[in-house]
Backbone as a printed PyTorch tensor [residue, N CA C, xyz], in Angstrom:
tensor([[[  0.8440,  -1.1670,   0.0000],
         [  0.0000,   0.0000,   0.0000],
         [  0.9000,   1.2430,   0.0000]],

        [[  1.8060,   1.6510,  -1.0850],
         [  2.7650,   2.7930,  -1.0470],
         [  1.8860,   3.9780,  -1.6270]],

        [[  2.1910,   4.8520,  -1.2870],
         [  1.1070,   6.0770,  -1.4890],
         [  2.6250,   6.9760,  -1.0270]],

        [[  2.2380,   8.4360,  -1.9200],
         [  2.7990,   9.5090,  -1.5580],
         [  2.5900,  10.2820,  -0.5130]],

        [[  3.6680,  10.0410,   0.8460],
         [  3.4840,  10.6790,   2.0090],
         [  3.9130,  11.9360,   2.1340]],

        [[  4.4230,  12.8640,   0.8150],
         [  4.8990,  13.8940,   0.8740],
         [  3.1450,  14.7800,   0.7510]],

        [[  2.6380,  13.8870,  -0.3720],
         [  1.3180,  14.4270,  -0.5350],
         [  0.0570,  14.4670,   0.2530]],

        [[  0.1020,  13.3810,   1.0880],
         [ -0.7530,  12.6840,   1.8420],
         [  0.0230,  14.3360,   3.1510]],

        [[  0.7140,  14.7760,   3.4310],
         [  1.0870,  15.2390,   4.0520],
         [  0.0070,  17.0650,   4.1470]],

        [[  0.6830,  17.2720,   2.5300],
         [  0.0290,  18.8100,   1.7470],
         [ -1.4680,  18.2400,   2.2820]],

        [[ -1.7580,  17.7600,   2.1850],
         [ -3.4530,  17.5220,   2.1440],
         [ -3.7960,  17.8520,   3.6030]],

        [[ -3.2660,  16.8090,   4.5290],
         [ -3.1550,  17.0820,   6.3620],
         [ -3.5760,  18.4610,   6.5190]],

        [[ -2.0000,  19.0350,   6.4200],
         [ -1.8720,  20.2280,   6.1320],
         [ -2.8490,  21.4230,   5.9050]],

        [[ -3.6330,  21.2030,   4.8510],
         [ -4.4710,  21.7800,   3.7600],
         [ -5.9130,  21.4340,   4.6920]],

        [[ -6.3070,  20.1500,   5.0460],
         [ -7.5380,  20.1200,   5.9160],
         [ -7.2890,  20.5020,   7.3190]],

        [[ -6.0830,  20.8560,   7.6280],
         [ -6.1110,  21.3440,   9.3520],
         [ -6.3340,  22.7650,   9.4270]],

        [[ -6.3710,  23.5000,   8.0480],
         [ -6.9810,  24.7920,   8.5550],
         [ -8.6060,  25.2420,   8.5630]],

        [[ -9.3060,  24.2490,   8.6550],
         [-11.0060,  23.7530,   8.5650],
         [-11.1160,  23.2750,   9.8850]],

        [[-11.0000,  24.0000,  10.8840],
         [-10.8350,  23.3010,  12.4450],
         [-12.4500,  23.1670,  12.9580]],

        [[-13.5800,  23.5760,  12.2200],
         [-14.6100,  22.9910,  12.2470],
         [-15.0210,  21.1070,  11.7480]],

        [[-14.0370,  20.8680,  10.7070],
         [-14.2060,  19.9420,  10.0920],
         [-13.4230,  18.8490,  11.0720]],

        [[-14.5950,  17.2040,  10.7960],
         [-13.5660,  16.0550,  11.6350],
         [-13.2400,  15.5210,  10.3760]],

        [[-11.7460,  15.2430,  10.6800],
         [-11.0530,  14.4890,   9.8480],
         [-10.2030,  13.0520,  10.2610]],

        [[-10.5250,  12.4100,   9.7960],
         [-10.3650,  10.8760,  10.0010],
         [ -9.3060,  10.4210,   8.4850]],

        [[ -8.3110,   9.8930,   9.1690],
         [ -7.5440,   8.8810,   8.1710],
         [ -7.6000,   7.2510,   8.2000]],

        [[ -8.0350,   7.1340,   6.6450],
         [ -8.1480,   5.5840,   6.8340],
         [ -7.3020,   5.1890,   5.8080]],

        [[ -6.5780,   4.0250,   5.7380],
         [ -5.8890,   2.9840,   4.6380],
         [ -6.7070,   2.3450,   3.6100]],

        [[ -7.0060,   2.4710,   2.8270],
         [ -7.8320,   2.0930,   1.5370],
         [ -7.5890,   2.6440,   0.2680]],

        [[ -8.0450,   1.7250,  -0.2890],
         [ -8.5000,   1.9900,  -1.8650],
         [ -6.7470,   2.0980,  -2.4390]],

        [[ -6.0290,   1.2450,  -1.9090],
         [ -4.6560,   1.2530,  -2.0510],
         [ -3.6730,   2.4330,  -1.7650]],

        [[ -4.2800,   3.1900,  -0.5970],
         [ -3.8610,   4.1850,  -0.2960],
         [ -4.1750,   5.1210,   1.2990]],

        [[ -3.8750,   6.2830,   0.7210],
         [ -4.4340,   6.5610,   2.1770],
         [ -5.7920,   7.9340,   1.8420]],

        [[ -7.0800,   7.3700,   2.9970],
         [ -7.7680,   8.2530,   2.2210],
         [ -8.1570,   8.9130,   3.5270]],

        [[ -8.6840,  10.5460,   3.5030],
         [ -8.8220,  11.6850,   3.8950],
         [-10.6180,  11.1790,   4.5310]],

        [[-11.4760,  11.1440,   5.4340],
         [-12.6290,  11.1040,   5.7180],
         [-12.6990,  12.2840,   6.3760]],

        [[-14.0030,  13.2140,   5.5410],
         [-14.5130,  14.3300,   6.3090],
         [-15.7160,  14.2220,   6.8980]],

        [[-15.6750,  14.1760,   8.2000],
         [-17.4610,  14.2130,   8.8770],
         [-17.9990,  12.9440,   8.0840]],

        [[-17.3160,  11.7140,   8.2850],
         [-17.7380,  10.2870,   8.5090],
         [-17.6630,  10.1940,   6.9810]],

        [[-17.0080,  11.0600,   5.5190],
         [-17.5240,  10.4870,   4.4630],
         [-16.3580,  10.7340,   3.6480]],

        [[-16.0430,   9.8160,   2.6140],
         [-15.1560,   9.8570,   2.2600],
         [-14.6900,  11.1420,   1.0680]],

        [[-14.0450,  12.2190,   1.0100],
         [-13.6670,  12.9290,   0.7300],
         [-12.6230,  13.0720,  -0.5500]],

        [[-10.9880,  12.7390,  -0.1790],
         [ -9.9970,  12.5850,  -1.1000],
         [ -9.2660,  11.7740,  -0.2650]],

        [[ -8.7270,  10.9210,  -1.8980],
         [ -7.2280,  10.4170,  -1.3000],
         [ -5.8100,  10.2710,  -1.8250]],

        [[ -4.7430,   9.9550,  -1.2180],
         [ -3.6740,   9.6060,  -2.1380],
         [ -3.7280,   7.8430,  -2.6690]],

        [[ -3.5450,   8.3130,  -3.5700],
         [ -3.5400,   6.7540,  -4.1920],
         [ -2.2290,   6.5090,  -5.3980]],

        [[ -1.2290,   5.8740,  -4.7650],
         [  0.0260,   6.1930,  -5.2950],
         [  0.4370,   7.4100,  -5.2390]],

        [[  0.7220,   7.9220,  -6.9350],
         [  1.4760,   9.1580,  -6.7990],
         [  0.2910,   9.9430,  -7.2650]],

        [[ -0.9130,   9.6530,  -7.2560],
         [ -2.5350,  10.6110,  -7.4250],
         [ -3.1420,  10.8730,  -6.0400]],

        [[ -3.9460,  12.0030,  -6.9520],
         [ -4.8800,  12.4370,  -5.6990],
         [ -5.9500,  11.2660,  -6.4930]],

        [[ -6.8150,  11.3500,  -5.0430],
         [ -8.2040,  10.4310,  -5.7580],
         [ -9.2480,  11.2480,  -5.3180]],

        [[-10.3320,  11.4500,  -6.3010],
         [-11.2300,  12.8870,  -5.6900],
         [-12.6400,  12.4960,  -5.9030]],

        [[-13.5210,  13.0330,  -4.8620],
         [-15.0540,  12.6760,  -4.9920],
         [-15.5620,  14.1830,  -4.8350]],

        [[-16.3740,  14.1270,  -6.1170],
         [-16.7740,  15.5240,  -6.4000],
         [-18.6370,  15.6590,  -6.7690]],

        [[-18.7590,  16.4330,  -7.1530],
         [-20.2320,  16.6070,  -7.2650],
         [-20.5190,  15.8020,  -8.7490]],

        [[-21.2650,  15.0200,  -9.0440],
         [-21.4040,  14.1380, -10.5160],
         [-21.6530,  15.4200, -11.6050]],

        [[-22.0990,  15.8600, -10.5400],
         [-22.6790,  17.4520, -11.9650],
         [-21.5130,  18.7050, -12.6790]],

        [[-20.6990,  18.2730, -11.7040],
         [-19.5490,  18.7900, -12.3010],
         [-18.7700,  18.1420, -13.5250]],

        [[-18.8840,  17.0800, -13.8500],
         [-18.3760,  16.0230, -14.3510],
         [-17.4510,  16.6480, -15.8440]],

        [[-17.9500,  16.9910, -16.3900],
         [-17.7080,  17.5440, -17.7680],
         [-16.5540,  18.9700, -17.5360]],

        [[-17.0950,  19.7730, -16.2480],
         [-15.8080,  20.5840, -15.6790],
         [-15.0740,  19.9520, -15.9650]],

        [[-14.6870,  18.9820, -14.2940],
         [-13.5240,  18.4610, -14.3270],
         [-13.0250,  17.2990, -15.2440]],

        [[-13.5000,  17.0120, -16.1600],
         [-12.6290,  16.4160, -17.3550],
         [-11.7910,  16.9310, -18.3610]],

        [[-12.1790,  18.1430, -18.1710],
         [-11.3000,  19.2810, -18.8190],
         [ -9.5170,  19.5580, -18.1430]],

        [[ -9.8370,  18.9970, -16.7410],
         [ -8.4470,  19.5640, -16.2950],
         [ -7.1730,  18.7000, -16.3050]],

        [[ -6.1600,  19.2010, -16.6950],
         [ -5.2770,  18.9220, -16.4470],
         [ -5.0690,  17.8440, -15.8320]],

        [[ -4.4800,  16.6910, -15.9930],
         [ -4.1290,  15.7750, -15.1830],
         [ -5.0900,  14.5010, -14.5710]],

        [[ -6.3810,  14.8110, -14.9510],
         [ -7.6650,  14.1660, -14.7670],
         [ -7.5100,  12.8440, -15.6060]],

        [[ -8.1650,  12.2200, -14.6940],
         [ -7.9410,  10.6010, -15.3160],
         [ -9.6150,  10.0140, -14.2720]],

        [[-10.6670,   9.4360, -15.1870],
         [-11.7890,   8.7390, -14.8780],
         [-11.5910,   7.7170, -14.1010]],

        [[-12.2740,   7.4400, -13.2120],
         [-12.2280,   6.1520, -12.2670],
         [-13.2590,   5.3380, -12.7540]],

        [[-12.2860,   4.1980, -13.4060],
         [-13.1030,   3.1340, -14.0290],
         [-12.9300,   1.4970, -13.1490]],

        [[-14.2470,   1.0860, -12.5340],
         [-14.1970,  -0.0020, -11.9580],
         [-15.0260,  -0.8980, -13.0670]],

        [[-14.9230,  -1.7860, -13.2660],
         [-15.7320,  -3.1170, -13.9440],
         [-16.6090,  -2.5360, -15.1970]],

        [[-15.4850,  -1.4700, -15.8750],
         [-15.6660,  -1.3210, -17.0760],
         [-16.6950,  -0.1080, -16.8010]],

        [[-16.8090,   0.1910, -15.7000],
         [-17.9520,   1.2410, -15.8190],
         [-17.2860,   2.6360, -15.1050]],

        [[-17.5550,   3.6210, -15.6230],
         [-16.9010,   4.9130, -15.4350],
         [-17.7450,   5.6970, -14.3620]],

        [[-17.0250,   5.7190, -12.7830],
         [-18.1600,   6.1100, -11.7690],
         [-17.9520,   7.8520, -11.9830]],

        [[-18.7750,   8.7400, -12.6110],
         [-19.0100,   9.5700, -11.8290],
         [-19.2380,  10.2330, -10.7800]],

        [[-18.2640,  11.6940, -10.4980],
         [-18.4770,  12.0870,  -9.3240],
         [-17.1330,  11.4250,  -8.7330]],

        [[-16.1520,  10.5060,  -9.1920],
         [-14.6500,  10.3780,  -8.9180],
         [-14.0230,  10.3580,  -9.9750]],

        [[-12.4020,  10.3910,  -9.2790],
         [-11.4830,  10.7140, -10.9610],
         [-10.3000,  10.5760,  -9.7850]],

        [[ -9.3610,  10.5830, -10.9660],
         [ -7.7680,  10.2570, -10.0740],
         [ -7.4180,  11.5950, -10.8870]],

        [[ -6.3540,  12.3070, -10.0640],
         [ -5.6800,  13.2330, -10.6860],
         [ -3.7230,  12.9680, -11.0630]],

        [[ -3.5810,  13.2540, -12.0040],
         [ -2.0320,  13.1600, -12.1950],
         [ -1.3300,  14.0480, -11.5430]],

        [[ -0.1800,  13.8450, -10.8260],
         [  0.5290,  15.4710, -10.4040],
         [  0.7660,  16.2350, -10.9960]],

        [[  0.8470,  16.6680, -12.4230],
         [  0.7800,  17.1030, -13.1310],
         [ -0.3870,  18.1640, -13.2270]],

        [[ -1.5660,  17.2660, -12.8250],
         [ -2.7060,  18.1660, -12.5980],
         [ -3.1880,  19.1310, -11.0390]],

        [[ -2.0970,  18.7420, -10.2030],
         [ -1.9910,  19.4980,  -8.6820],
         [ -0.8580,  20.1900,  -8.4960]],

        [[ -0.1940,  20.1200,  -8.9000],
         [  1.7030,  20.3550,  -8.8250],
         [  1.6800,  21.8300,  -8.0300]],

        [[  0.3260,  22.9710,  -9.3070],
         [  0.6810,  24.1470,  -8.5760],
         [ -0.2680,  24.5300,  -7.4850]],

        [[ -0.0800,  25.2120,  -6.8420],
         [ -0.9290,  25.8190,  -5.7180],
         [ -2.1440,  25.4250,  -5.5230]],

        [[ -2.2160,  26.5550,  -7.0230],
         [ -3.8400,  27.0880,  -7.1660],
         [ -4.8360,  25.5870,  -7.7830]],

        [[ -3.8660,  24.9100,  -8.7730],
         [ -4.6540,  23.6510,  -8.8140],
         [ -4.6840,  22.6410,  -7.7270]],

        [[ -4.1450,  22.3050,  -6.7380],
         [ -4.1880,  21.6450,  -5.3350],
         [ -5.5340,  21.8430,  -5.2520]],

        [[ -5.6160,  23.5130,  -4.7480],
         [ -6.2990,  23.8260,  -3.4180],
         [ -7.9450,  24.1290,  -4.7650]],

        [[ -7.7380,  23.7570,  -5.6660],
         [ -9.0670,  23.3560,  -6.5750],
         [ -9.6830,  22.0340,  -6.6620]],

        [[ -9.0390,  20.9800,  -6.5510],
         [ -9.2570,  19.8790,  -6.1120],
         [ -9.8110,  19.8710,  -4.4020]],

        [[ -8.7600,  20.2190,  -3.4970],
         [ -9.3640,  20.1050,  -2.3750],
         [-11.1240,  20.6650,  -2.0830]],

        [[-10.7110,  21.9020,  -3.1940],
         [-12.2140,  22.4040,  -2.7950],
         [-13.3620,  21.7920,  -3.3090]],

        [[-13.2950,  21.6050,  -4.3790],
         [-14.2690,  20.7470,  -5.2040],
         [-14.7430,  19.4540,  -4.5190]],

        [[-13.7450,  18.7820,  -3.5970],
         [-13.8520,  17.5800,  -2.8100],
         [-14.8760,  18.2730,  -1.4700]],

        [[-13.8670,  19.0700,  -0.7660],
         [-14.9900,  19.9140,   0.2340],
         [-16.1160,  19.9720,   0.1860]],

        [[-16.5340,  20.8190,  -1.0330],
         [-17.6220,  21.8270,  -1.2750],
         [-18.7560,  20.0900,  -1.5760]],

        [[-18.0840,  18.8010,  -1.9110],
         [-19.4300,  18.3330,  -2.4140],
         [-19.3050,  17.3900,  -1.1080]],

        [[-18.8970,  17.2900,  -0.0820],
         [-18.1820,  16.9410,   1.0570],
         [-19.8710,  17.1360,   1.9540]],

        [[-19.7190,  18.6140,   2.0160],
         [-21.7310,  18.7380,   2.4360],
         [-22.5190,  18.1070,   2.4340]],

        [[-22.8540,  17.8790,   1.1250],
         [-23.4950,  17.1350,   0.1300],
         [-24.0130,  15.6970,   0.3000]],

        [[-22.8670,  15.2050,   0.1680],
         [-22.5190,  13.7660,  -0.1020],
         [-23.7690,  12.8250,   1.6130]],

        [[-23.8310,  11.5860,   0.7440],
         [-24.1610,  10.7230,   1.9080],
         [-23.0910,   9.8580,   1.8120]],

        [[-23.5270,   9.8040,   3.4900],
         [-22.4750,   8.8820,   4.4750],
         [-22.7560,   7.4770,   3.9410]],

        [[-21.5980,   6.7770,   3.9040],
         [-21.4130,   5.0390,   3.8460],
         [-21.4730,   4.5770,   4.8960]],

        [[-21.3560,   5.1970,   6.1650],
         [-21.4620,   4.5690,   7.1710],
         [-22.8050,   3.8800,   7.5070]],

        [[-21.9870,   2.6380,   8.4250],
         [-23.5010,   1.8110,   8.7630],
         [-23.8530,   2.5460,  10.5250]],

        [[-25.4130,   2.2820,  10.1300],
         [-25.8390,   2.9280,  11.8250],
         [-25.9520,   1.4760,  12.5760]],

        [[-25.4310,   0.9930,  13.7900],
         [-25.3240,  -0.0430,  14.2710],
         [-26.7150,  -0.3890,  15.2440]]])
């Protein structure tokens, strides 16, 4: 499970100034992934970000830079995508990803089970 801890780091980083927000780290999806307020958010996955975004954005973010579709069993899930570093490298594209993850972060329903 090798994942970029330089990146996995920027991200920490990047969600510790949201001191309203709970943030939970879990090991998955061959990597390490970011949980905001019980739901899964972003992660590093290798040398990518892995991002869950609003489905309605979809056509945006295929436009950007570095964007690559998350395809499981031949089927292309909207509303995730892996990013290349290429497509985060600078600043301003990072902290566009992070937000886009955030902002649908609200949104999103929880996977969690109620026991």
């Amino acid at each position: 499970m090798a994942f970029n801890t330089t990146l996995a780091n920027r991200i920490r980083e990047h969600l510790s100034e949201f001191t309203e927000l709970k943030v939970e780290e879990k090991k998955m999806f061959r990597g390490l992934t970011f949980m905001v307020n019980d739901k899964m958010c972003i992660s590093v996955s290798g040398e990518n970000l892995m991002c869950r975004f609003d489905p309605n954005l979809h056509d945006e973010v295929a436009e950007k830079t570095g964007y690559q579709p998350m395809i499981m069993k031949g089927k292309e899930y909207k509303g995730y995508c892996y990013v290349q570093p290429i497509g985060f490298e600078k600043e301003k594209d990072f902290k566009y990803w992070l937000q886009i993850c955030l902002d649908f972060n609200k949104k999103a329903k929880s996977s969690k089970r109620e026991k």
